[in-house]
C-alpha positions as CSV (number, residue, x, y, z in Angstrom):
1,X,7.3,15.6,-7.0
2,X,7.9,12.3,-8.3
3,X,5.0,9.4,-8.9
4,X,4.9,6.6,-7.2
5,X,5.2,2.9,-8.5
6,X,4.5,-0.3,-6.7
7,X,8.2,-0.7,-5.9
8,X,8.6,2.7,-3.7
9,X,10.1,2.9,-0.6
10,X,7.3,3.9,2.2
11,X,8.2,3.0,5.8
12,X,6.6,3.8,9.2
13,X,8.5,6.6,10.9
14,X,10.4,4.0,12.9
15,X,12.2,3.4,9.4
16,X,12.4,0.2,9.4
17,X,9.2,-0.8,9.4
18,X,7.8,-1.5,5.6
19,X,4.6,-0.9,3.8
20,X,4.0,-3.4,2.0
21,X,2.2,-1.5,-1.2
22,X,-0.1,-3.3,-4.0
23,X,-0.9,-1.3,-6.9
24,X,-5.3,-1.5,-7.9
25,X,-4.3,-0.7,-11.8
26,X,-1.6,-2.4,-14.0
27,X,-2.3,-0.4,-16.9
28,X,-0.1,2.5,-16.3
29,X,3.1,1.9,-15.7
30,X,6.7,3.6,-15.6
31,X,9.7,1.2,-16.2
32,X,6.9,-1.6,-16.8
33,X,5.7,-0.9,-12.8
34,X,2.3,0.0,-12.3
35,X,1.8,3.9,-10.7
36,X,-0.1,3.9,-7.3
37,X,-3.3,5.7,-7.3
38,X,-6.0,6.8,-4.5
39,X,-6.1,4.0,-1.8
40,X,-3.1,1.3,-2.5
41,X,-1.2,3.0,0.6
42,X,-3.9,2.4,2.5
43,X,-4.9,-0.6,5.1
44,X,-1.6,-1.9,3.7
45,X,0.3,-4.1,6.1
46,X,3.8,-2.8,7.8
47,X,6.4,-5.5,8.3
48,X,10.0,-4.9,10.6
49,X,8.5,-2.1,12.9
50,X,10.6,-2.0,15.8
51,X,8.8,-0.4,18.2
52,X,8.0,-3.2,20.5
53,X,7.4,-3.4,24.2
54,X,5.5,-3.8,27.4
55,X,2.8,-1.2,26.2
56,X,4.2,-0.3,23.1
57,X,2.4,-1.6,19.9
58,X,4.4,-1.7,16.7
59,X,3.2,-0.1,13.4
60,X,1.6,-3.3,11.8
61,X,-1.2,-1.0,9.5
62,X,-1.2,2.1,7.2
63,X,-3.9,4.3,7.8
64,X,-5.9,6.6,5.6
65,X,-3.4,8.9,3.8
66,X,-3.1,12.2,4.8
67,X,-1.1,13.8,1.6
68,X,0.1,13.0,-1.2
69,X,-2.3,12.4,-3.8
70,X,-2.3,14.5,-6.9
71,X,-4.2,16.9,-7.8
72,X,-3.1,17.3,-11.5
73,X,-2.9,13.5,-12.7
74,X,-5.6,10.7,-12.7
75,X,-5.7,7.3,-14.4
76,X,-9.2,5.9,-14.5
77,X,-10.8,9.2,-12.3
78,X,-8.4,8.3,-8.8
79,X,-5.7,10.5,-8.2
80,X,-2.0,9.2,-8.5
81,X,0.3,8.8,-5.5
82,X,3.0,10.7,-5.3
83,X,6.6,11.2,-2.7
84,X,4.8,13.7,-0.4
85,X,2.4,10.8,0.6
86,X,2.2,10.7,4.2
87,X,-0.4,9.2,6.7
88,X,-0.9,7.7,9.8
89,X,-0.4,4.2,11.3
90,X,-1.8,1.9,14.0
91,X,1.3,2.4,15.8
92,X,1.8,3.8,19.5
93,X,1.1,6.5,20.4
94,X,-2.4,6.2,18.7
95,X,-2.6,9.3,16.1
96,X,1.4,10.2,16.1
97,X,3.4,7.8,14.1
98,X,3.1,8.3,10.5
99,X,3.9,6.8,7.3
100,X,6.5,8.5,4.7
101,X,7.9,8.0,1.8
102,X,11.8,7.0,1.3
103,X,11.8,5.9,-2.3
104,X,9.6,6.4,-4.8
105,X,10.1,3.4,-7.1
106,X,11.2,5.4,-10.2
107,X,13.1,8.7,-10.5
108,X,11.6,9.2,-14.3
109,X,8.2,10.9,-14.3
110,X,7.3,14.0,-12.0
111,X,4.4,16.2,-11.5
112,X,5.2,19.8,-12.1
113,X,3.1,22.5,-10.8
């Protein structure tokens, strides 16, 4: 499993709706960007989601995640992010459409278990 930086790939499972990620720490990085930790995925805003219509409401939020934090590595006591993150947005139907992750911003550093 790989760690996520702030430049990763997570979309809404429409896939082309993006998270738009900030990273809480800078002082770990990989390739100079900062890892995600516990939290930066979530409450994060989803841009492109195209899953409009009469009734439908597009993924426009991330929702508390669901997996994907490690178990194994911390920086400063949260847990770092990593490609099985997965959680749900504020999309229609309510408590279906998750979030995933495409990309995860560096193909470097893994967690081995």
């Amino acid at each position: 499993m790989r760690l996520l930086t702030v430049d990763a790939l997570v979309v809404c499972a429409h896939e082309l709706g993006r998270v738009g990620l900030v990273n809480s720490q800078p002082w770990v990085t990989v390739e100079r960007r900062p890892l995600l930790v516990r939290a930066d995925p979530e409450g994060r805003p989803i841009g492109g989601c195209p899953n409009i219509g009469p009734t439908i409401k597009p993924c426009t939020t991330t929702l508390k995640v669901q997996q994907g934090y490690s178990t194994l590595v911390t920086i400063d006591g949260k847990p770092v992010c990593l490609d099985t993150l997965t959680g749900l947005t504020d999309g229609t139907p309510p408590g279906i459409v998750k979030y995933k992750v495409n990309a995860p911003g560096q193909m470097l550093v893994t967690e081995e278990r």
